[in-house]
N, C-alpha and C positions, 0 to 999 in steps of 0.2 A: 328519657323520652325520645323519638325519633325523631329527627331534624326535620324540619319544615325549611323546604327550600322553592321560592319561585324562580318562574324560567322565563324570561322575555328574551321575544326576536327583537333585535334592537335595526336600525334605529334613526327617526328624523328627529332631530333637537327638538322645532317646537312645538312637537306632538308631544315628545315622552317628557318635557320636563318638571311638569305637573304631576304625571306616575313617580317619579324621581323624586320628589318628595314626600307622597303618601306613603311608599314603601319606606323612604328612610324614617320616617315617624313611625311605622310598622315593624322596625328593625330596631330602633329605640326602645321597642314597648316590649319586645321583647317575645311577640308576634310570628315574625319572621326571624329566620336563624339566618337563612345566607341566602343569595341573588345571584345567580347565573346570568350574564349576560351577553347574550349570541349575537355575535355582530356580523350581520347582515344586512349592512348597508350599503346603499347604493348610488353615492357622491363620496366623493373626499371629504366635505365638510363637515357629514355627517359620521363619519368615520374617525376624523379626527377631534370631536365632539363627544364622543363615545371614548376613544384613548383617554383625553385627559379627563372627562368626568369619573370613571368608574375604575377600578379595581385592575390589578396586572391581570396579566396575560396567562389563562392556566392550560388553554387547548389551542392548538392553530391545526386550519384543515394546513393540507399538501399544498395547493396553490395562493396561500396566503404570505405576502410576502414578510420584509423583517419586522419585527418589534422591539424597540429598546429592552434588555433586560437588567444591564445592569454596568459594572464597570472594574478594571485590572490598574494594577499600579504595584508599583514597586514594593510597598508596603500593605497590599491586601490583594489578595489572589480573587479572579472568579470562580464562584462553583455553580452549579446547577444539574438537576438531575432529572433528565431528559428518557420517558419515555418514548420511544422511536427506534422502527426496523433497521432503516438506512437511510442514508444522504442527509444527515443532520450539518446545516450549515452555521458557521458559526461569522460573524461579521466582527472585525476590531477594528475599530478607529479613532486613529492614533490623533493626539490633540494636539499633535504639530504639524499635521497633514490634513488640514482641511479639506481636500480635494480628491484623496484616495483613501482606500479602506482595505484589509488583509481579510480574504474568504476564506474559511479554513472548512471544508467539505470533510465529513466523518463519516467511513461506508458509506462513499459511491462505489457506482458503477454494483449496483446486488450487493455493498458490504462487504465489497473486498479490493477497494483502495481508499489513499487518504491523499489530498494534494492543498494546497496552497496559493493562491491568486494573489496579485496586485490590480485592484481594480478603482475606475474611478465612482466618487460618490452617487452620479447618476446611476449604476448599475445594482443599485441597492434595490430598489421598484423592478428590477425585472429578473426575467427567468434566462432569458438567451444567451448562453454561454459558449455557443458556436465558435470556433476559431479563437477560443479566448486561450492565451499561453498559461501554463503553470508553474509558477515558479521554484513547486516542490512537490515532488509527490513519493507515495510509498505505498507498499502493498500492505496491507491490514486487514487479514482474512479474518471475517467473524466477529470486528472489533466492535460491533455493538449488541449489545443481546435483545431480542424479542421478547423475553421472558422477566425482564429487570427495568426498575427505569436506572439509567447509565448517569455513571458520574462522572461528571466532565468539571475536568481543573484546569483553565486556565492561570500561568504566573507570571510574574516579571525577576528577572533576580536583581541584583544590584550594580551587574554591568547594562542594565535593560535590556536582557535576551527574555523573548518572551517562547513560553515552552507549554505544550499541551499532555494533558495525561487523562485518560479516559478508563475507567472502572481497574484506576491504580496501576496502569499501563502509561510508561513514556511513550509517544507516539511523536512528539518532532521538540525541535526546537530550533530557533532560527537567529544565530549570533549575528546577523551579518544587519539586520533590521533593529536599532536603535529606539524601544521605547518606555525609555527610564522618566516621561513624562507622565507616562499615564495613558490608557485609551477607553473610549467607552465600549459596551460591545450590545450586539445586538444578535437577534438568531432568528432560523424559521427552521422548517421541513424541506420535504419534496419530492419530485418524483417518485410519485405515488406513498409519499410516507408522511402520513397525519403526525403530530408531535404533541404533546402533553409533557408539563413541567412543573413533575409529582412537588417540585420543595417550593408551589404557589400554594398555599392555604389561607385563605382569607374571607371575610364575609360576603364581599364581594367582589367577585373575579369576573374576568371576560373571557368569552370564547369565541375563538375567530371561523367561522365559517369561512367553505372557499367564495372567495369575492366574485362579484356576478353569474352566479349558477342560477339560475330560472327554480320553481318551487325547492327550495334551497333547507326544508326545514326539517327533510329526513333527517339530515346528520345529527342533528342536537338527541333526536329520538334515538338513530344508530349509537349513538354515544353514549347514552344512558344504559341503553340496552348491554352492551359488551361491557356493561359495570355493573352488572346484576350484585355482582359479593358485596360491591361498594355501597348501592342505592338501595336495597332491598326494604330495609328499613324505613327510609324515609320517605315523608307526606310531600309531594308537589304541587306546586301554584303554577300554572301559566298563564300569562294574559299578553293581549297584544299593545305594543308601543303608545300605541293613542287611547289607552283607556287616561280619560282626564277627569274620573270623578271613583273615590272607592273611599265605602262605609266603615273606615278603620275600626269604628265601635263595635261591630256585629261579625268582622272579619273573623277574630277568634272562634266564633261561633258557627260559623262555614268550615273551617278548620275543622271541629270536634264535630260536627256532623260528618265531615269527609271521611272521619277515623271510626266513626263508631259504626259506617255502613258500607261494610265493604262488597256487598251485593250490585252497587252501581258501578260499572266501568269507569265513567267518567260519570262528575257532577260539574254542572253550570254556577256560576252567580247569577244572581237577575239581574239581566243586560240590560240598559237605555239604549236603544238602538242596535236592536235584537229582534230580526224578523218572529222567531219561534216566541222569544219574551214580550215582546209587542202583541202579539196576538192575545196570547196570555195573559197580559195585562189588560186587556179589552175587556174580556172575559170579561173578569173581577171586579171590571167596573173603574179599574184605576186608571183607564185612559177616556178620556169623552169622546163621543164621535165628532165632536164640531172639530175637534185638530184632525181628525182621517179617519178612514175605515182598515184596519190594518188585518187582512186576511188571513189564515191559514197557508203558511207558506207551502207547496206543492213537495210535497217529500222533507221538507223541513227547511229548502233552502230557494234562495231566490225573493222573487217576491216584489210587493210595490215598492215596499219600505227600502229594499234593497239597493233599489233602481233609484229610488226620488231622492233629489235633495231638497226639494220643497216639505216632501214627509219630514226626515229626518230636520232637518231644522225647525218645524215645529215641536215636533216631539221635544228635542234637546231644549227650549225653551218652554215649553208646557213644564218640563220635571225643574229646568231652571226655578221656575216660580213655587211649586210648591213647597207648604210647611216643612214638610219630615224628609222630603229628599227620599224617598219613597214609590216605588209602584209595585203593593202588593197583587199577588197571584191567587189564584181561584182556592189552593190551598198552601199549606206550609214548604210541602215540596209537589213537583208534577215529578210523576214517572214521566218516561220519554224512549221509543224506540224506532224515532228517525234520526233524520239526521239534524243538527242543532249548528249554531257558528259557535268556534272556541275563542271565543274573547276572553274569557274568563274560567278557567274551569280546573280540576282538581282532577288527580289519579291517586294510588298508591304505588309504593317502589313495588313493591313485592309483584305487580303486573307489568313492569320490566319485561317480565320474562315475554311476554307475546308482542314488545310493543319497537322490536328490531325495522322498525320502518323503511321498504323500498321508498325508490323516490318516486314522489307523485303525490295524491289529493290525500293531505296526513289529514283533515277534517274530517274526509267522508270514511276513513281508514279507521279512527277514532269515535264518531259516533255511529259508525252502522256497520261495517265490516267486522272490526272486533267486536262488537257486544252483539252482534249477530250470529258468529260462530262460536261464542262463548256461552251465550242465551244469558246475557247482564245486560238489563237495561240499562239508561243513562239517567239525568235525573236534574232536575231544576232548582236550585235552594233559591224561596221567594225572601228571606229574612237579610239578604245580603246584596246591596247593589251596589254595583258599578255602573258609571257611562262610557258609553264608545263612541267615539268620535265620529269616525265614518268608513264604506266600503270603499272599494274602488269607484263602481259604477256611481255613488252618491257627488264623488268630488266636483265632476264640473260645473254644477251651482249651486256646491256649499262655499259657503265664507267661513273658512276654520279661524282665520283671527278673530271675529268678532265674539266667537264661540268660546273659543280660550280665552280669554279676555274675560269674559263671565264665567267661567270656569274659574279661572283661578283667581275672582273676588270669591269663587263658596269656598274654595280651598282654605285661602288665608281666616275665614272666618271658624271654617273648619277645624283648622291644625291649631289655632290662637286660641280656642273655647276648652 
């Protein structure tokens, strides 16, 4: 059967860590197969909250700096196998050098040298390598292929000469540098060269987006896209960081509709705090007007509910209270051919192929551009809800803790029963 894989932009802690347990209950049940997570954060805290909760490191854009990967010693060698053009940097640091670290650059300059740095540990966070000396360097025309992901062997031997070999090519070794101790090592991309590191497989993996790039969420799409052979087959989940309530019971169910209709571009869950799903729930009778009048949003986006955190925290407490956790829709699915917000929403791989995303409004790209030039509508599943937390425009008189907070009294009642 085809993997069923969700994709969250990750990531503020105490927004996502209520989704962080519905999905790993989702992933126990056997539900979800794996979780991609694209770290697009925008603090250190939240950055490093995101490292040590979730899964290694399988993609880093170009401008994302190191990440631990792993560690060399005299008696176990590094390996890793590194898809990437050129300038694949590699970090060691040595465990009796607290304070400097050896940068070992593979194909700079276009892929055709290789040098060596003594650098101190502050220079791990940055890029500026102006006037920095090398301590070793060598021509290495070609030494990483485009077409392969490259094996790269770091070792130590037993006088602690630490020596590099890349796709079974010796490329340096350095006697003069002492570390029969052991060092840890770390790696990234760069100039201009995204990196992927094909020997991460795992349930859950992160993927590092370049760090503050403004609508930032092409790449996860471009990424997908340029692995058409890889993805084609499998079902996707997306939803955003602060969804803090999701129907683990009827998810499955969302799923095998996703699969059995492949006529809709994209399909929705029924959002709590979803301009198009608010209205809709009006409709149906499932919302009362004494909490608001929730409009027809204008083209599909926008709107009171959008704008108000007076709305929106009603609402979120209206559905807090009721029985079933529930706001059915006027029918079992709504067709839909504006435009919708993707808090929650489904594709198939095999639509990869048209979904190479420029950068800019991936929303409006996904509910009205593609299924506009395609003639596929999009499409509502009411049997499946999640809640969303909040927009932008909603924050400055929401109280997200008091929210979470009751949120995650349903959760625990939820995940316990």
């Amino acid at each position: 059967m085809a993997p069923v894989i969700l994709v969250t932009f990750a990531g503020r802690q105490r927004r996502m860590e209520l989704l962080t347990r519905y999905v790993r209950e989702a992933m126990n049940a056997g539900i979800i197969d794996e979780w991609h997570i694209w770290d697009f954060t925008r603090s250190p805290e939240d950055h490093e909250w995101v490292t040590r909760e979730f899964g290694p490191v399988r993609f880093m854009g170009s401008t994302a700096p190191y990440e631990a990967k792993g560690s060399v010693s005299p008696r176990a060698s590094f390996r890793a196998s590194a898809l990437i053009a050129n300038d694949l940097h590699v970090a060691v640091l040595p465990k009796t050098d607290p304070d400097h670290y050896l940068e070992l650059v593979v194909g700079g300059w276009a892929n055709q040298h290789s040098v060596m740095r003594r650098l101190p540990r502050s220079e791990l966070q940055t890029f500026d390598r102006n006037n920095v000396q090398h301590n070793w360097a060598r021509s290495t025309p070609g030494v990483l292929s485009p077409g392969k992901a490259n094996e790269i062997v770091l070792g130590i031997d037993a006088k602690g000469v630490l020596t590099l070999n890349v796709n079974d090519v010796a490329i340096g070794s350095w006697p003069e540098i002492d570390l029969s101790a052991g060092a840890e090592v770390m790696i990234r991309g760069g100039w201009g060269a995204n990196l992927e590191l094909c020997d991460v497989r795992e349930r859950i993996m992160r993927y590092i987006g370049n760090p503050y790039e403004k609508m930032p969420y092409w790449q996860a799409y471009d990424y997908y896209a340029r692995r058409l052979d890889m993805f084609k087959d499998a079902l996707f989940l997306k939803c955003d960081d602060d969804i803090v309530y999701m129907d683990n019971d009827k998810l499955d169910a969302f799923i095998e509709f996703r699969r059995a209709n492949p006529k809709y571009f994209v399909v929705s869950a029924n959002v709590v705090n979803n301009g198009v799903c608010a209205y809709w729930q009006q409709v149906a009778g499932s919302l009362p007007s004494h909490i608001g009048q929730f409009e027809y949003p204008p083209g599909g986006f926008g709107g009171t509910l959008w704008q108000s955190a007076g709305k929106a925290t009603d609402l979120h407490d209206f559905f807090l209270t009721t029985p079933e956790k529930q706001l059915p829709l006027p029918n079992p699915v709504i067709e839909w051919t504006e435009r919708q917000s993707i808090n929650f929403i489904s594709w198939l791989g095999r639509d990869l192929v048209h979904m190479a995303l420029p950068k800019g409004d991936d929303e409006h790209m996904l509910t009205v551009e593609l299924p506009t030039m395609l003639g596929r509508p999009t499409a509502i599943f009411s049997d499946f809800t999640v809640s969303h937390l909040s927009f932008g425009p909603q924050e400055a008189g929401l109280d997200p803790d008091r929210l979470i907070d009751r949120y995650e009294e349903l959760m625990n009642l939820k995940l316990a029963s």
